[in-house]
C-alpha positions as CSV (number, residue, x, y, z in Angstrom):
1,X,18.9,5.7,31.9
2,X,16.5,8.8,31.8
3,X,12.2,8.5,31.3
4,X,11.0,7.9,27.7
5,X,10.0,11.5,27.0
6,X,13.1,13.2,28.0
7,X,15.4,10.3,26.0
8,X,13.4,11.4,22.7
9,X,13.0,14.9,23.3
10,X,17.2,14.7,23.5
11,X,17.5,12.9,20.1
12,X,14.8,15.0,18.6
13,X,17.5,17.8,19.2
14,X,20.1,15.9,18.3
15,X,19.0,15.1,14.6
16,X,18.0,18.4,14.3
17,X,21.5,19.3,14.5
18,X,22.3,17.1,11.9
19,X,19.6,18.6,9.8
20,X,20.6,22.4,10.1
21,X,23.8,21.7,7.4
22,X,21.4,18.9,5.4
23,X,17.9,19.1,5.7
24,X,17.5,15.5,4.4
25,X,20.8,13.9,6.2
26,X,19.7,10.5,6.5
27,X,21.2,10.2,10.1
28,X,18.9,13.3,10.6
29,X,15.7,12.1,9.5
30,X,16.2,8.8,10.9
31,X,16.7,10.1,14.5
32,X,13.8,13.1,14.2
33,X,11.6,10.2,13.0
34,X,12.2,7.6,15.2
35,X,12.0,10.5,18.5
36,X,9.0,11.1,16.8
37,X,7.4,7.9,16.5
38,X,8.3,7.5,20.5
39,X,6.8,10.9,21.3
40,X,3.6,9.7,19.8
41,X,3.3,6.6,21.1
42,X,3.8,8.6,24.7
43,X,0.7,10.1,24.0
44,X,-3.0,9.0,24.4
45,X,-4.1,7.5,21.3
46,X,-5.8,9.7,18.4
47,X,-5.1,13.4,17.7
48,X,-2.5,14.0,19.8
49,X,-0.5,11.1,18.0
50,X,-1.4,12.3,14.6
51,X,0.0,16.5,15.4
52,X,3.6,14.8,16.5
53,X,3.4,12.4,13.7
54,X,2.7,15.5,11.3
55,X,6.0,17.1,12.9
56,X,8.0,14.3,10.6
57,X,10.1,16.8,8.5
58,X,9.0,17.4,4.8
59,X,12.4,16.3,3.9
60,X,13.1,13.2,5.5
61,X,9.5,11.5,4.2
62,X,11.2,10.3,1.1
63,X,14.9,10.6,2.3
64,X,17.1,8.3,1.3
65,X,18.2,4.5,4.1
66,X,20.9,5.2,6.0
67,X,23.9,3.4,4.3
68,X,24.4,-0.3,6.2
69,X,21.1,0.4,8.4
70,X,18.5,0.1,5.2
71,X,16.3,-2.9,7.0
72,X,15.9,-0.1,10.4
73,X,14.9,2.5,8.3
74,X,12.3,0.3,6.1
75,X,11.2,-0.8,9.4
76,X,11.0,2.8,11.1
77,X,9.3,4.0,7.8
78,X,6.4,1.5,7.9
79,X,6.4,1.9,11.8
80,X,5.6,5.5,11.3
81,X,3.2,4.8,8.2
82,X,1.3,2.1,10.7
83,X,1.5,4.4,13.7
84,X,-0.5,7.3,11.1
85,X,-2.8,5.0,9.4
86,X,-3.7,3.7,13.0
87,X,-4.3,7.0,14.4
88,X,-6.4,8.0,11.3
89,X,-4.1,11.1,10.6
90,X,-4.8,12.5,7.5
């Protein structure tokens, strides 16, 4: 299966992949957001969350559900908004 850290770190590459032809490919953000909403939750709670919560591209914030998978990505984007409010990231 692989450790936690190592799975995320290969999706994180993965959706950037996806991202380099289409910065807001919805495929794309919902990968690099979900690798980073693991990568957080990996480390200690408070600042350290909020600087790989911050690394949430610009362009998937307000992308767009992926087609058939809306309900995940509502449920990643309010997972992610939780994870920030909880960590008091600003």
């Amino acid at each position: 299966m692989g450790e936690p850290a190592g799975n995320a770190a290969a999706q994180l590459m993965a959706a950037e992949g996806l991202r380099r032809a289409a910065p807001a490919d919805p495929e794309g953000c919902y990968l690099a957001g979900s690798a980073r909403l693991t990568l957080a939750l990996l480390e200690p709670p408070g600042p350290g969350r909020c600087r790989v919560l911050a690394a949430v591209p610009a362009a998937c914030r307000d992308a767009v559900a992926i087609p058939g998978r809306e309900a995940q990505s509502r449920r990643l984007a309010a997972a992610l908004a939780d994870q920030r409010r909880a960590q008091g990231c600003g």
